[in-house]
C-alpha positions as a LaTeX table, in Angstrom:
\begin{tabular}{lrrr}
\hline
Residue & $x$ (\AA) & $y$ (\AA) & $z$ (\AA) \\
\hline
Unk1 & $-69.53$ & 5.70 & $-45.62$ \\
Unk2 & $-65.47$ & 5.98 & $-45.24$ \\
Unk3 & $-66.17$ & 8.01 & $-41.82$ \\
Unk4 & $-67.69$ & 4.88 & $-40.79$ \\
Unk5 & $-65.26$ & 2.12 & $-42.21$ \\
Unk6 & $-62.43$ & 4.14 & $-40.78$ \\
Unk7 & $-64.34$ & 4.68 & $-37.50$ \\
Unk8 & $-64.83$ & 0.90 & $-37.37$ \\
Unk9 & $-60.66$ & 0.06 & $-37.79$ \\
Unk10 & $-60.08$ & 2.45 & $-35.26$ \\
Unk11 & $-62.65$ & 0.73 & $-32.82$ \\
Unk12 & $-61.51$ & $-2.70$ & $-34.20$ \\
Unk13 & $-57.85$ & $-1.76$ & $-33.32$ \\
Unk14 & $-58.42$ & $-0.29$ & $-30.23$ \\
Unk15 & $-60.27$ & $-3.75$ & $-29.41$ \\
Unk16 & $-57.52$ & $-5.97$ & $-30.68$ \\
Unk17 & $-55.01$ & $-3.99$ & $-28.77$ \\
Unk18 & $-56.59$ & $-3.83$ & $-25.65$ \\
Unk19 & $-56.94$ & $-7.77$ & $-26.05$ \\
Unk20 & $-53.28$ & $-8.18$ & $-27.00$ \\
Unk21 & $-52.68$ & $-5.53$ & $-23.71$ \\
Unk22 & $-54.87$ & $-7.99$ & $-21.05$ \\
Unk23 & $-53.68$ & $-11.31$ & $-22.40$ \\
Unk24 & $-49.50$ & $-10.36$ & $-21.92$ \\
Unk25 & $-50.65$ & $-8.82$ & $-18.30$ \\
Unk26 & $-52.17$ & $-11.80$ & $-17.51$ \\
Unk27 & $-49.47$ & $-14.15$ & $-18.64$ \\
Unk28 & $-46.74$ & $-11.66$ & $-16.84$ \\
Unk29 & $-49.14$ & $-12.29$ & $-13.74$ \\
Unk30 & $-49.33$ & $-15.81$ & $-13.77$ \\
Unk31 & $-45.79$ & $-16.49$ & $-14.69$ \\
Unk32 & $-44.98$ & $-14.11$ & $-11.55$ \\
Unk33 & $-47.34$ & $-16.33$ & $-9.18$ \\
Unk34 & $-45.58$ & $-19.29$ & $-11.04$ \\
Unk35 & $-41.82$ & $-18.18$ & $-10.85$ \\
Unk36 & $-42.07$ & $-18.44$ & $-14.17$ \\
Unk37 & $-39.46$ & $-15.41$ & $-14.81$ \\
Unk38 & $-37.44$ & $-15.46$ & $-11.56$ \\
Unk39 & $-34.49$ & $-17.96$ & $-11.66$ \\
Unk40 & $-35.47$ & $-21.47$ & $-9.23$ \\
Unk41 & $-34.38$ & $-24.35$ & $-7.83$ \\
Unk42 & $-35.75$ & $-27.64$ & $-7.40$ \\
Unk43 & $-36.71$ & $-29.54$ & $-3.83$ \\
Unk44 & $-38.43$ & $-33.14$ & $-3.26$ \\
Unk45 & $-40.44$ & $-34.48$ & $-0.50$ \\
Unk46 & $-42.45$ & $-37.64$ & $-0.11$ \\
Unk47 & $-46.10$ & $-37.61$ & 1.89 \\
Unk48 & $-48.32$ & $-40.57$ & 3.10 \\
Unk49 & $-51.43$ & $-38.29$ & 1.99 \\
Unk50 & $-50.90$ & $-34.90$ & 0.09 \\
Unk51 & $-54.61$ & $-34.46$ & 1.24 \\
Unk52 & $-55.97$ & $-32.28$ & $-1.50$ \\
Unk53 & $-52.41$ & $-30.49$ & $-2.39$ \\
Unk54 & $-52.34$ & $-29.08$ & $-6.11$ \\
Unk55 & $-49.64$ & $-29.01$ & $-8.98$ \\
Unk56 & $-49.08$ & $-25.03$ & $-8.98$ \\
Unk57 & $-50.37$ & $-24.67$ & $-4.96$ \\
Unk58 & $-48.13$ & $-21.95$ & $-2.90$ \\
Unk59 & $-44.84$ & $-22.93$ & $-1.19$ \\
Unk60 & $-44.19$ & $-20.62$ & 1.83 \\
Unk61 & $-41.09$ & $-19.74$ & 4.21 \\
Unk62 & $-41.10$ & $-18.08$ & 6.87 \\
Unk63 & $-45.11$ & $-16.69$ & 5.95 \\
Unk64 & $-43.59$ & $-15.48$ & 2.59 \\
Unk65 & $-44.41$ & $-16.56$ & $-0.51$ \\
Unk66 & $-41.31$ & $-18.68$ & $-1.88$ \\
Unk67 & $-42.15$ & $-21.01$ & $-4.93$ \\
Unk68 & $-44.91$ & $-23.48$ & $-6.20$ \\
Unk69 & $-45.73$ & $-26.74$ & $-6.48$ \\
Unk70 & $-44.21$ & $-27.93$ & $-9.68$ \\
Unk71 & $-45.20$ & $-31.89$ & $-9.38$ \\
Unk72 & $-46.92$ & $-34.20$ & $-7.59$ \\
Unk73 & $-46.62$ & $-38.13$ & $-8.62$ \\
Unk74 & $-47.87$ & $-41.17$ & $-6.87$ \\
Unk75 & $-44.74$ & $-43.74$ & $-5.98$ \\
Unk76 & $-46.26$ & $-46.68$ & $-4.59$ \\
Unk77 & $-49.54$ & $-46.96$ & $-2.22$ \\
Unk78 & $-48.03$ & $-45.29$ & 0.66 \\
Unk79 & $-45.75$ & $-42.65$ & $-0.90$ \\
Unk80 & $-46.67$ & $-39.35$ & $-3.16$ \\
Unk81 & $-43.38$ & $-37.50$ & $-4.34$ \\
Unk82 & $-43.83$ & $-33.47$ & $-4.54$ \\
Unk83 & $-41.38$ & $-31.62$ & $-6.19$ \\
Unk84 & $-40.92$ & $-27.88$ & $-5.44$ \\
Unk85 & $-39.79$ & $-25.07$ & $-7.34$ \\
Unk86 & $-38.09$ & $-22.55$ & $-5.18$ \\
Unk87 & $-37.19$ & $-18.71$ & $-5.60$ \\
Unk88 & $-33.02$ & $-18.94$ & $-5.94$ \\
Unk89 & $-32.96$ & $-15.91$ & $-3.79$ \\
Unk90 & $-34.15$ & $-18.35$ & $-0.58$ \\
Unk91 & $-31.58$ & $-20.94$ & $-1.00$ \\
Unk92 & $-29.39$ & $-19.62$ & 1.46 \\
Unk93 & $-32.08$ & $-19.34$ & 4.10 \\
Unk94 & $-33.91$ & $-23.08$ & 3.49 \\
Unk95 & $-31.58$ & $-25.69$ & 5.21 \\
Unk96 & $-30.84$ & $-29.98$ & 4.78 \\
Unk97 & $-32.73$ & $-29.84$ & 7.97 \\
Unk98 & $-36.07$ & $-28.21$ & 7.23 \\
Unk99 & $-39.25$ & $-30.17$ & 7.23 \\
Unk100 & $-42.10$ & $-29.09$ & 4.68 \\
Unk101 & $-45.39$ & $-29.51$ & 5.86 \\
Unk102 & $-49.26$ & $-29.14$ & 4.27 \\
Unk103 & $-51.45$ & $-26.63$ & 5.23 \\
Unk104 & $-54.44$ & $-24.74$ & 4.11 \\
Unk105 & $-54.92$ & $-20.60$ & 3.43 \\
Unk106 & $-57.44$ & $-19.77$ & 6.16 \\
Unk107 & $-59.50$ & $-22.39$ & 7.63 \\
Unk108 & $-61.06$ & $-23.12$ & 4.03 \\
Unk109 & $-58.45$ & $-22.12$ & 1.59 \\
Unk110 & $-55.81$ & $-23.73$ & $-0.45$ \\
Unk111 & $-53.89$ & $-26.15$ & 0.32 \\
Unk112 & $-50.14$ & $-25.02$ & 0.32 \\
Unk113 & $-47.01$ & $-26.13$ & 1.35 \\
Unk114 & $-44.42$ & $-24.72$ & 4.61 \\
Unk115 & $-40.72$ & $-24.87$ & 4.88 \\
Unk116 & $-39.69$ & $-24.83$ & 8.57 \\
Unk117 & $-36.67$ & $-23.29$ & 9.50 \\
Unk118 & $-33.61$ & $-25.31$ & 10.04 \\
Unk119 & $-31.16$ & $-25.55$ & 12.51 \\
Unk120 & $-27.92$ & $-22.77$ & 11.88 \\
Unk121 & $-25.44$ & $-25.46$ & 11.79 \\
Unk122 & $-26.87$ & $-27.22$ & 9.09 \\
Unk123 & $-25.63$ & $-26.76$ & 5.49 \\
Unk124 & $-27.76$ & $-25.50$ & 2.97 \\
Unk125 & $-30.52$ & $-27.25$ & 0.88 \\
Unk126 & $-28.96$ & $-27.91$ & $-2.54$ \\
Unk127 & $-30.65$ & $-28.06$ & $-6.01$ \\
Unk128 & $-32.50$ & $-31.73$ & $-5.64$ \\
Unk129 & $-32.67$ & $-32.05$ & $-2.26$ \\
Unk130 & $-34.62$ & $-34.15$ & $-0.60$ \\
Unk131 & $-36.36$ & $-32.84$ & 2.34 \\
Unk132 & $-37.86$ & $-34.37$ & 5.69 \\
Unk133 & $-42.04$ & $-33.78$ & 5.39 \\
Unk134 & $-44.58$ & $-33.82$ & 8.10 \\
Unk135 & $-47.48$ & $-35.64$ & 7.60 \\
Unk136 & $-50.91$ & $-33.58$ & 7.71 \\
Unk137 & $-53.89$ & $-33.85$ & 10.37 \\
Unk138 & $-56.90$ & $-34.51$ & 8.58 \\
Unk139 & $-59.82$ & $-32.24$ & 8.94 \\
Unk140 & $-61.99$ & $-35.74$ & 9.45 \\
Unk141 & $-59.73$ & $-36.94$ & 12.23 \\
Unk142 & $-59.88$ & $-33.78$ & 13.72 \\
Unk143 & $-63.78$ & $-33.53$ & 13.69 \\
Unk144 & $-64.12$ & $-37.51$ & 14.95 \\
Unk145 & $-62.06$ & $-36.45$ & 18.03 \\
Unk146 & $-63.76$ & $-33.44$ & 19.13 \\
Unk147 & $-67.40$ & $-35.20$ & 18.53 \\
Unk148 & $-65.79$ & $-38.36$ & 21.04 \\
Unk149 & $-65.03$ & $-35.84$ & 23.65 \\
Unk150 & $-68.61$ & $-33.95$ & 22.97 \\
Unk151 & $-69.93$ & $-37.27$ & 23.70 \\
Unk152 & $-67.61$ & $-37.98$ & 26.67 \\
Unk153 & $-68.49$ & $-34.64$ & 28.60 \\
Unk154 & $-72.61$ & $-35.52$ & 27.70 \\
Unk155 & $-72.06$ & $-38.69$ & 29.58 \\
Unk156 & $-70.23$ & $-36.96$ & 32.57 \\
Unk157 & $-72.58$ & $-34.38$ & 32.45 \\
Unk158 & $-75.37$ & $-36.80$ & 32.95 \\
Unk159 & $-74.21$ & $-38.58$ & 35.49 \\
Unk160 & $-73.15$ & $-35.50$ & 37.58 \\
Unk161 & $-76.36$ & $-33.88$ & 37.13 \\
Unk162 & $-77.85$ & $-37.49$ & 38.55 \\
Unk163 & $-75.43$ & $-37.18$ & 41.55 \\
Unk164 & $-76.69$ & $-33.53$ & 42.04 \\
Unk165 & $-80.19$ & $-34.53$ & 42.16 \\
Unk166 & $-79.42$ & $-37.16$ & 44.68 \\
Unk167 & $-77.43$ & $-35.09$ & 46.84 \\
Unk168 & $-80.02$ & $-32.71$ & 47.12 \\
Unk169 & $-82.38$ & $-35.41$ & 47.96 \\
Unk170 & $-80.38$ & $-36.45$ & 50.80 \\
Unk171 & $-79.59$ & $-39.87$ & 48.91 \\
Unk172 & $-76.35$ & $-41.98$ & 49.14 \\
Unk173 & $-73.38$ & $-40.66$ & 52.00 \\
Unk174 & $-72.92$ & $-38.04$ & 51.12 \\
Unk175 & $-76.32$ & $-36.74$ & 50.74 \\
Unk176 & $-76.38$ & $-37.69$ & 53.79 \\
Unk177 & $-73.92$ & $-36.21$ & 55.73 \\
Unk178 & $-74.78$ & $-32.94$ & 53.99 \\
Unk179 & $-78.69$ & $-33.24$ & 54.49 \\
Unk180 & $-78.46$ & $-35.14$ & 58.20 \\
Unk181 & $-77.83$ & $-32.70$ & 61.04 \\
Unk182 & $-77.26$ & $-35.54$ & 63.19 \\
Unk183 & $-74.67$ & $-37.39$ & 61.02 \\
Unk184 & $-73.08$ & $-33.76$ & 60.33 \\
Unk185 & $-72.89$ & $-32.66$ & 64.28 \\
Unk186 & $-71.64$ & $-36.19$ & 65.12 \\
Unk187 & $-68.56$ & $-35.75$ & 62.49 \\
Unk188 & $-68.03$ & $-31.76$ & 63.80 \\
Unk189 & $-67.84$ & $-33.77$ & 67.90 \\
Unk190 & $-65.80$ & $-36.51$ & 66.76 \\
Unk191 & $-62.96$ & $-33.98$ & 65.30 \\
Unk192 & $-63.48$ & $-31.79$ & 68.33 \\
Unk193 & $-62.28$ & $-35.36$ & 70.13 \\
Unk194 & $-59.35$ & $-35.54$ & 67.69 \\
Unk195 & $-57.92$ & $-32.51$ & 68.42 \\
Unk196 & $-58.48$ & $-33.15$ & 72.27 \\
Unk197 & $-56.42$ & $-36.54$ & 71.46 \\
Unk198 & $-53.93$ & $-34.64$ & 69.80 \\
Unk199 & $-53.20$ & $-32.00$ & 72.58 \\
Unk200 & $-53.28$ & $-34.73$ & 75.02 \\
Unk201 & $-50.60$ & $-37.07$ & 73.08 \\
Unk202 & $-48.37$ & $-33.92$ & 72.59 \\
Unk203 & $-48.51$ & $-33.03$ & 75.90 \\
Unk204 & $-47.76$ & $-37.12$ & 77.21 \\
Unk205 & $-44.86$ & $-36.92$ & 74.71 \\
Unk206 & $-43.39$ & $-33.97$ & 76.33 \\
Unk207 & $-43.98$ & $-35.36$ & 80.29 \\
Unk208 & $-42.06$ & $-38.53$ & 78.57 \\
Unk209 & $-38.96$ & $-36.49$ & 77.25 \\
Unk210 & $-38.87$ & $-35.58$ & 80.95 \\
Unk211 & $-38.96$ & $-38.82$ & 82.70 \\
Unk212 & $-35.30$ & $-39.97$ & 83.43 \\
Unk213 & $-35.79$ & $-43.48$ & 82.22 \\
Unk214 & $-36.96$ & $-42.21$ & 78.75 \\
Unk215 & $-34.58$ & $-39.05$ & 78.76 \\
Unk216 & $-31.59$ & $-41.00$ & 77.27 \\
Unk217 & $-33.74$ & $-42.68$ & 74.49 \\
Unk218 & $-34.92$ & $-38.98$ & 73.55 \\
Unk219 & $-31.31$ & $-37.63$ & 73.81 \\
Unk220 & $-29.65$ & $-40.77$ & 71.86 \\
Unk221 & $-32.25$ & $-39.72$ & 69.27 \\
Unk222 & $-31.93$ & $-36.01$ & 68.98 \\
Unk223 & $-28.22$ & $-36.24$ & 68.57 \\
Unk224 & $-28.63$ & $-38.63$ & 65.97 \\
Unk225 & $-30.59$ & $-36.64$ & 64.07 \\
Unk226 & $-28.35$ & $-33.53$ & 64.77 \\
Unk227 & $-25.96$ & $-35.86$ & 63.19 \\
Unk228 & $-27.88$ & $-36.57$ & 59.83 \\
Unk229 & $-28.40$ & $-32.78$ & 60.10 \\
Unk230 & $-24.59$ & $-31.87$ & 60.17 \\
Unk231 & $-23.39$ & $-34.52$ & 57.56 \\
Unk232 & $-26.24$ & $-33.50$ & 54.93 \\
Unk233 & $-24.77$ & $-29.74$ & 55.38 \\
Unk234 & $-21.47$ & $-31.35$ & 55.24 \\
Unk235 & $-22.18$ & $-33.38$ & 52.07 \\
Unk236 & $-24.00$ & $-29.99$ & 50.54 \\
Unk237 & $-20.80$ & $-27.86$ & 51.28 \\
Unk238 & $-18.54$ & $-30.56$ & 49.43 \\
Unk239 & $-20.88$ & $-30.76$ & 46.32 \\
Unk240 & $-20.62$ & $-26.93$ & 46.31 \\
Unk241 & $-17.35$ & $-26.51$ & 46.65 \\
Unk242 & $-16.62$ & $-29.42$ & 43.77 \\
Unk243 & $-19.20$ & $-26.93$ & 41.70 \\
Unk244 & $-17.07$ & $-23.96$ & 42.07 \\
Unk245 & $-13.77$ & $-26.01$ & 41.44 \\
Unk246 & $-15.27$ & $-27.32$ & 38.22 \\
Unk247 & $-16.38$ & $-24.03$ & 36.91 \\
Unk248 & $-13.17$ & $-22.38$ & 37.87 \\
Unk249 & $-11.19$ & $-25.15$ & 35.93 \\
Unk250 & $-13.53$ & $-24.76$ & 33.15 \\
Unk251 & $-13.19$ & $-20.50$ & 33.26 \\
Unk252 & $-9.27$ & $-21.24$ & 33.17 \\
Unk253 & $-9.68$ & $-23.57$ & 29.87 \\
Unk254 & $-11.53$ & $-20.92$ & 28.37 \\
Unk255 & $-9.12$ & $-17.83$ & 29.16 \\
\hline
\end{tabular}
C-alpha cells in the first residue's frame, strides 16, 4: 500500500513538473514571437482600412521578422491608428522615410505589416514616430476587376468569332475581297498600275531635272537644302563643343 502511495507522488510530481516545464516554454515562446523579452521601440501609422490587421499580427523589414502589432484604435470614420512595437536592434536600419504597408502571409495567411526601406539620406525613425502608410488593395476590388475584364474579353470574343464566321462566308468587304477572285485580281492589277505610275513619274522627274528651263529651279533647290544640311551639322558641332566645354569646366571644379 506505501509502494503505491509513493508510486503515485512520484507520478503526480512528474505530472506537475512536466506541466510547470510546458507552461514556462510556452510563455518564453510567445513572449519571443511578442518581443516580449527583447528591448523595443514604439512606431505609429494611420490607415483608411486596416482590412482584417490584428493586435499582435507580424511586423516585417526587409522579409525579416521585426516586431508586432501592439495597438490598433479607431480615430474617426476614416482613420485607424496602429502602433508598432519594434526590435531596438532595427532602429538604425528603419528610416523617417519608410512607408508601412498591409499584407497577408501567403495568399491566405495573416495579415501583417511591411516597413519599406528608406532613402540613405534620411535620418532615422525615432521612438514615436509617425510613419507614412500605404493603403491596402482589397481582395474584393481585386476580384471585381478581373471578373469586368473576363466579361470584356467574352464580349470581344463574341463578336470576333461573328466576324470570323462572316468572313468565311464571304460577307461584308472584306469577306469579300478575300472570298471574290475578281475583286482580289482587280486590287493585285490596280497596284501593278501603281507601280507602273510610279516608275513613270520618277523617270518624268528625272527628264525634268534635265530640261534647261527647270534646271535652275532644281539647282536653287538642291543647294538650299545642302544649306539646311551644312548649318544643322554646323549647329550639332557647336552644341558639342558647348558639351565638352561644360564638362571640362565642371572636371576642373571638381579637381
Amino acid at each position: 500500500m506505501e509502494t503505491h502511495s509513493q508510486n503515485f507522488k512520484i507520478r503526480l510530481g512528474i505530472f506537475v513538473a512536466g506541466g510547470i516545464a510546458l507552461f514556462v516554454f510556452a510563455i518564453f515562446i510567445i513572449g519571443k514571437q511578442k518581443n516580449l523579452f527583447n528591448p523595443v521601440y514604439s512606431l505609429t501609422t494611420t490607415f483608411y482600412n486596416v482590412s482584417g490587421l490584428q493586435v499582435g499580427n507580424k511586423i516585417r523589414f526587409s522579409g525579416i521578422d521585426v516586431g508586432t502589432v501592439d495597438n490598433i484604435q479607431i480615430i474617426n470614420d476614416s482613420t485607424v491608428k496602429v502602433n508598432l512595437f519594434i526590435r531596438k536592434e532595427v532602429q538604425k536600419f528603419i528610416k523617417t522615410n519608410s512607408e508601412v504597408a498591409i499584407a497577408s502571409e501567403g495568399l491566405i495567411g495573416d495579415k501583417m505589416l511591411q516597413i519599406t526601406q528608406g532613402t540613405y539620406n534620411a535620418s532615422y525613425a525615432k521612438d514615436g514616430q509617425y510613419l507614412k502608410s500605404v493603403e491596402p488593395v482589397e481582395i474584393d476590388a481585386i476580384m471585381a476587376s478581373l471578373q469586368s475584364t473576363a466579361d470584356n474579353a467574352e464580349i470581344i470574343s463574341d463578336e470576333l468569332a461573328d466576324i470570323m464566321i462572316n468572313i468565311n462566308s464571304g460577307e461584308g468587304t472584306l469577306g469579300r475581297l478575300i472570298k471574290d477572285t475578281v475583286i482580289a485580281e482587280n486590287l493585285s492589277q490596280t497596284m501593278v498600275n501603281l507601280k507602273r505610275s510610279s516608275k513613270g513619274l520618277n523617270e518624268n522627274m528625272e527628264a525634268a531635272k534635265e530640261n534647261f528651263l527647270l534646271r535652275g529651279y532644281f539647282n536653287r533647290k538642291e543647294k538650299a537644302e545642302l544649306k539646311a544640311k551644312k548649318k544643322a551639322e554646323e549647329k550639332r558641332e557647336k552644341i558639342r563643343k558647348e558639351e565638352e566645354r561644360k564638362a571640362e569646366e565642371a572636371k576642373k571644379k571638381k579637381n
